[in-house]
C-alpha positions as CSV (number, residue, x, y, z in Angstrom):
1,X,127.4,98.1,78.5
2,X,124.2,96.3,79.3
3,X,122.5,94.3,77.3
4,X,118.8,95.0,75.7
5,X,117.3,92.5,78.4
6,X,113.8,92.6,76.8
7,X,114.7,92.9,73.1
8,X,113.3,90.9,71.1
9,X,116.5,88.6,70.7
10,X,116.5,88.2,74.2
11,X,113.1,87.1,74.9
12,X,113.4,84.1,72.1
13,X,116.8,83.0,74.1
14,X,115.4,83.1,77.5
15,X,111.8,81.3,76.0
16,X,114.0,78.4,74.2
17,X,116.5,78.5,77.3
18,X,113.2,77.5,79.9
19,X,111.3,75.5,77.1
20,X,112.5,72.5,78.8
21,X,111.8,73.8,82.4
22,X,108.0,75.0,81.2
23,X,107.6,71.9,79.5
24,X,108.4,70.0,82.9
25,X,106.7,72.0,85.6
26,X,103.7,73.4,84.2
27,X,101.4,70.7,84.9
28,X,103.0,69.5,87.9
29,X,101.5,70.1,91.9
30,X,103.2,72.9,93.3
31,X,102.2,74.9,96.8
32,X,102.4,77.9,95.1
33,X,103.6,80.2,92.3
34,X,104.6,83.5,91.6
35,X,105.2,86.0,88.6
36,X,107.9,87.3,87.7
37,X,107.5,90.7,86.0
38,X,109.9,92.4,84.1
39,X,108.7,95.8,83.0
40,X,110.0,98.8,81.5
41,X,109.8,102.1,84.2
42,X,110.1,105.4,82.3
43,X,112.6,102.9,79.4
44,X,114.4,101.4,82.2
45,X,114.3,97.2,82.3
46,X,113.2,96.7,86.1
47,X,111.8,93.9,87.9
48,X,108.2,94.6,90.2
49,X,107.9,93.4,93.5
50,X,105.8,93.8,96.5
51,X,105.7,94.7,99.7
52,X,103.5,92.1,101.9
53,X,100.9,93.4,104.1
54,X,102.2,93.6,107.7
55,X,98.4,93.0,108.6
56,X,98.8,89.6,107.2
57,X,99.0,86.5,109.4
58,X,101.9,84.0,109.2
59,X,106.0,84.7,109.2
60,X,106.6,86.6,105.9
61,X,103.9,89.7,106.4
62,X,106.1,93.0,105.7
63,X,108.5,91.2,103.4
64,X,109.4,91.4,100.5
65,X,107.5,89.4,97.3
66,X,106.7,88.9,93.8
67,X,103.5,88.9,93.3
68,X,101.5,85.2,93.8
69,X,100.4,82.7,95.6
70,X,99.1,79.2,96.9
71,X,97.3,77.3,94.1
72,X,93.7,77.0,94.0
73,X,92.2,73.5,92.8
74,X,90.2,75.4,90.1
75,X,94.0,76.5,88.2
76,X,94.7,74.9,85.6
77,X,98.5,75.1,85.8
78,X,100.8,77.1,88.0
79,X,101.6,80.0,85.2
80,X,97.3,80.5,85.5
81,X,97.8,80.3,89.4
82,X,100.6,83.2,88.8
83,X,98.6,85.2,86.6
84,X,95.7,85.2,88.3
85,X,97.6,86.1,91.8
86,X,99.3,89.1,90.6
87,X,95.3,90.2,88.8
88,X,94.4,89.7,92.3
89,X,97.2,91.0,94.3
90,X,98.3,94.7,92.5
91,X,95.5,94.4,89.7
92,X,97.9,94.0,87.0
93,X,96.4,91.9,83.9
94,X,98.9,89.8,82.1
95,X,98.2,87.7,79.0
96,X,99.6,84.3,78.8
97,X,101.6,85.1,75.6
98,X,103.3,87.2,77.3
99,X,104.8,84.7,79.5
100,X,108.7,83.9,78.4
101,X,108.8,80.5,80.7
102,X,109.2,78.9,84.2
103,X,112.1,79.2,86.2
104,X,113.5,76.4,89.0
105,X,111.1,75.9,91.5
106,X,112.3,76.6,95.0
107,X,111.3,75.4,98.5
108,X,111.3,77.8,101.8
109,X,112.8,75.2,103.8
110,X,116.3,73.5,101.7
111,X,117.5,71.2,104.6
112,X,114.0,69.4,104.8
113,X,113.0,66.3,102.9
114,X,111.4,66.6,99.8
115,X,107.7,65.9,101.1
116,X,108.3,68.5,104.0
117,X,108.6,71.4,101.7
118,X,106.7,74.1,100.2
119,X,107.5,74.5,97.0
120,X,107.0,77.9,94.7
121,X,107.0,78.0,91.2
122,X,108.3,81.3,89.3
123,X,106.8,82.2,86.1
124,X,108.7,84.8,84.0
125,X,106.6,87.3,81.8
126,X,107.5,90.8,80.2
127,X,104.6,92.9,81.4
128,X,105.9,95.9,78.7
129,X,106.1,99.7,80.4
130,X,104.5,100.2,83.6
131,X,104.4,103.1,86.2
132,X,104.1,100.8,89.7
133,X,102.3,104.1,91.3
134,X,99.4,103.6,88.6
135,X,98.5,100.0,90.1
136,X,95.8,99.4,92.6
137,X,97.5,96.6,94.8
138,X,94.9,94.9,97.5
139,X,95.3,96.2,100.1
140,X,94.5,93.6,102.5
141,X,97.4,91.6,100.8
142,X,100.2,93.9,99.5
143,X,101.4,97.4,101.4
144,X,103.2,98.5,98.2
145,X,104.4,97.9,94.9
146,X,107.4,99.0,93.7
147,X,110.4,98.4,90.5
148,X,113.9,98.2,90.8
149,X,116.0,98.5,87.6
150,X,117.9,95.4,86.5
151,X,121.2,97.8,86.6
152,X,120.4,98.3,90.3
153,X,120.4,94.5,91.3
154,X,123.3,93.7,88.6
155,X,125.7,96.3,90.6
156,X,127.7,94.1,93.0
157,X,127.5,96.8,95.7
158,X,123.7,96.1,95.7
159,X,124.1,92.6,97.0
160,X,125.2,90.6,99.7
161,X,125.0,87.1,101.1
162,X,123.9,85.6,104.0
163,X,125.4,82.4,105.4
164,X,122.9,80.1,107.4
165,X,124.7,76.7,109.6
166,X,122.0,74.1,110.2
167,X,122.2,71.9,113.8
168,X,123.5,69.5,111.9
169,X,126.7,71.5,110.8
170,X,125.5,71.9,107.3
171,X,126.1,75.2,105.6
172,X,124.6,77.3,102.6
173,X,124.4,80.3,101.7
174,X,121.4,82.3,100.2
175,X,121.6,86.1,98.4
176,X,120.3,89.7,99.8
177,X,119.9,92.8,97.5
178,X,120.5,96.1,99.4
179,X,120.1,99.8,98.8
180,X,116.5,99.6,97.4
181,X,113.4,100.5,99.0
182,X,113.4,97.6,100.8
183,X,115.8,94.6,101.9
184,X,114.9,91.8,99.5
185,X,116.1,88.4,100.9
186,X,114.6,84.8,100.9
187,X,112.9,83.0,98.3
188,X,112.6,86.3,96.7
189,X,116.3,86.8,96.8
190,X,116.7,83.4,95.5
191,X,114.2,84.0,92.6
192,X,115.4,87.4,91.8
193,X,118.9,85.5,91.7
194,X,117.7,83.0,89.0
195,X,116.4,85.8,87.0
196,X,119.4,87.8,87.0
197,X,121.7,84.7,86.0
198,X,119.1,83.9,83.4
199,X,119.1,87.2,81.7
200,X,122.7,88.1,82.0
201,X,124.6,85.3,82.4
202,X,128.1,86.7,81.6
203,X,127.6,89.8,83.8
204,X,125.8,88.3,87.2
205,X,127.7,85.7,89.4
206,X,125.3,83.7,91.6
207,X,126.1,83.0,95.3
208,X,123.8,79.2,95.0
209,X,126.3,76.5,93.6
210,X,123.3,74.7,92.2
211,X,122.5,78.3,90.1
212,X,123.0,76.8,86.4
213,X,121.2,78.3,83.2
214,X,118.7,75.3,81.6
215,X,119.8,73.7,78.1
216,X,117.8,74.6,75.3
């Protein structure tokens, strides 16, 4: 049996779990950030995404995404950046209490150096019940939104891995979730991966060997 993911139990170990994490990251540069949204879809835990706009320019148009972006100079930390992306992108208005934390950044390129990558920030918030079809995404930015219950990703027959070898002979391996709308893969994959382990640790395996849940 699942756990109550967005209980209130659950949401004061996953806020004291990424204390630390929030604590670090808030205030420091980031490229970008995203949100995180879990949500409840007719009583069902889910996690919203979006679809990027295949009219956008740039490698990741028609992919898969949480909803965010680049930070603006006029942010005052990356969870603002976050919230103010996703009021942008599907018109979805969270509050700031109702963000549970930050995750572990991630960078879109893990064989470069430090200073050559782009680095994206999640920010985890419970966003309460939602029906995705009543949101009005931009749509010069986002194509569609769309949920996929936490029981979906957490069935091992919904993931899969792919395996990437680098000139120099190095190998990793990054996550894919299958059987949804649409093939999630990437630094959403990776994200989505984080959030999973997060909220149930003793049910999701992560692929990443460097996957490990903070210390309170």
């Amino acid at each position: 049996m699942l756990p109550d993911f967005l209980s209130a139990e659950g949401e004061r170990r996953c806020r004291r779990l990424l204390a630390g994490a929030t604590a670090r990251y808030r205030a420091r540069p980031a490229a970008a950030a995203v949100l995180v949204p879990l949500c409840l879809v007719r009583g069902t835990p889910a996690l919203l995404y979006t679809l990027r706009s295949s009219r956008l320019a740039g490698k990741h148009k028609g992919e898969v995404s949480f909803p965010g972006g680049k930070c603006d100079p006029t942010d005052r930390d990356v969870v603002h950046t976050a919230l103010r992306e996703t009021l942008e992108e599907v018109g979805l208005l969270v509050s700031e209490q109702h963000v549970w934390g930050i995750l572990q950044p991630v960078s879109d390129q893990p064989a470069l150096l430090p200073q050559q990558k782009f680095t994206v920030v999640p920010v985890l918030a419970s966003v309460g019940p939602l029906d995705p079809q009543s949101l009005r995404p931009n749509r010069e930015e986002v194509d569609e939104v769309f949920a996929l219950p936490l029981a979906h990703l957490l069935q091992a027959q919904n993931r899969g891995y792919t395996h990437f070898c680098q000139r120099d002979h190095s190998q990793y391996t990054l996550p894919v979730f299958l059987h949804g709308p649409h093939r999630i893969w990437g630094l959403t994959a990776i994200i989505t991966e984080f959030t999973l382990h997060l909220l149930a640790p003793g049910i999701y395996q992560p692929c990443l060997a460097g996957v490990r849940l903070p210390r309170s």
